[in-house]
N, C-alpha and C positions, 0 to 999 in steps of 0.2 A: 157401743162407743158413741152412739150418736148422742146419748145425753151428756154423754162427758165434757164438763167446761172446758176450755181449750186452750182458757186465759191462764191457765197456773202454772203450761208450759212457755208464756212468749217471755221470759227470759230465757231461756236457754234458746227461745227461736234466734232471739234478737243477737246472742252469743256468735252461735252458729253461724248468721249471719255478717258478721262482722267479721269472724273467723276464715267463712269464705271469701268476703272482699277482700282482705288483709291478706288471704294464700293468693287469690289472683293477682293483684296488683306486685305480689315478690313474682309470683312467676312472669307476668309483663316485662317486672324489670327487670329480673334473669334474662328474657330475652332478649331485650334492649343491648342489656350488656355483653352478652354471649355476640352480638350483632356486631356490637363498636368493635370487639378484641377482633373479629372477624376483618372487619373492615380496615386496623389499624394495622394489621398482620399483611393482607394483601396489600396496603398501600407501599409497609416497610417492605415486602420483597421486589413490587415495582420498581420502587427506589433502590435495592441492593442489585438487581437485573441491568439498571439502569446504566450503576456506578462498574458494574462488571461487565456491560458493553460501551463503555464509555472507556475505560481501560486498555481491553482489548482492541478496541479501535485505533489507540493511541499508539501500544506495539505494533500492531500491522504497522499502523505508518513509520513509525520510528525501522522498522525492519525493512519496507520495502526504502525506505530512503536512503538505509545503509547501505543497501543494492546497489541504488543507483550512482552510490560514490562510489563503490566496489568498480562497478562497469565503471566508471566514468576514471579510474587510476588506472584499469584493466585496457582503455582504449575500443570498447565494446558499449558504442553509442546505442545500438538496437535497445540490447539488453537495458540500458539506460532509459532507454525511451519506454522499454514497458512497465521500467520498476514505477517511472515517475507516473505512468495513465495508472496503477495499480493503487500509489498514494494519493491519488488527485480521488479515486473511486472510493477511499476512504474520507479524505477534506476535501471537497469540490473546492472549495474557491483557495485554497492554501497557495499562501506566493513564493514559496523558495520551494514547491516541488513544481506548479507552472514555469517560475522561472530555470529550472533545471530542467525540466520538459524541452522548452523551447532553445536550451544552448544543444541540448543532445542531438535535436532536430538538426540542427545549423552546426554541429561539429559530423553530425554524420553524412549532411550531404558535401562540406569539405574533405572529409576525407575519401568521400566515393568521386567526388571532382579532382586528388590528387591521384587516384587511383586510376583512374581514367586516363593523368596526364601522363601518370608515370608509363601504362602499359603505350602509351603513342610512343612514348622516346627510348624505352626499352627495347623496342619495336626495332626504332630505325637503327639505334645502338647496335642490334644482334645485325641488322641489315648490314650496315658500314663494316660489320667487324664480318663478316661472311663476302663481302666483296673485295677485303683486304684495303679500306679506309680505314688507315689505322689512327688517324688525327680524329678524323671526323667521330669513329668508331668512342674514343678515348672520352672526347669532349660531350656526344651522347649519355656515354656510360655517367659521367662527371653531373651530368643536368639531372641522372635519372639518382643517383645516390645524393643528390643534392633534397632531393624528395621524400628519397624511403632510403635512407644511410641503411638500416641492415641488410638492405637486397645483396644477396648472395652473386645475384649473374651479373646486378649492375658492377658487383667490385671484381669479379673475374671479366668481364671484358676490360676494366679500367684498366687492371694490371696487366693483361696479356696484349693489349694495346700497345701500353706504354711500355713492354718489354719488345713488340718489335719496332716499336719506335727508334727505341735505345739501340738496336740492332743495324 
């Protein structure tokens, strides 16, 4: 072989070779390509991940805000106060669950402050009507259902009062 010219095969070298630059530069670009779908693929699911915690977020909030109107017709300011920290933990800076935050706060220390007034005159109501001050007893009972109208004791002393009054 050593004498053998070499030159009658470089066409087919030169073939060959062209043949092979021409397969690598498809497989290069194969992988190029195979790369972008890759990369356009994670991008679209980042963005559908995005749009499906963006969603969900939106329910939370919409659910715990219906909560808090829930408590807040319910007379159940607590439960109010945790729906709205639960939607604030969702929008931090949202102004109508802050603002409902902050009535819950100040409806439920009003009403631990009538709560308060009501058991003082309650109080003396049961007092007055146990020493047989049936005015005093009456007019008590009158202040305390002027507060909480469904109290049971406030409207049974008002009326056993005002029945020995009437006596």
């Amino acid at each position: 072989y050593s004498v053998l010219d070499c030159s009658q095969f470089s066409d087919a070298t030169n073939l060959f070779e062209q043949n092979a630059e021409a397969e690598a530069l498809r497989l290069k670009n194969a992988r190029e390509d195979e790369e972008r779908k890759k990369r356009a693929a994670e991008e679209q699911e980042k963005a559908a991940k995005a749009e499906r915690d963006a969603r969900e977020a939106e329910n939370k909030y919409r659910t715990y805000m219906e909560a808090a109107e829930d408590c807040e017709r319910n007379q159940d300011y607590l439960g109010m106060q945790d729906n709205c920290r639960d939607a604030l933990a969702v929008r931090p800076d949202d102004p109508d669950a802050t603002q409902k935050l902050q009535d819950a706060i100040r409806l439920a220390a009003e009403e631990a402050a009538i709560a308060k007034q009501y058991n003082s005159i309650i109080q003396r109501a049961k007092q007055s009507f146990d020493d047989k001050q049936w005015s005093e007893a009456k007019a008590q009972a009158e202040n305390a259902l002027n507060l909480k109208p469904s109290s049971i004791e406030a409207q049974r002393i008002y009326e056993e009062s005002k029945n020995h009054l009437n006596i």
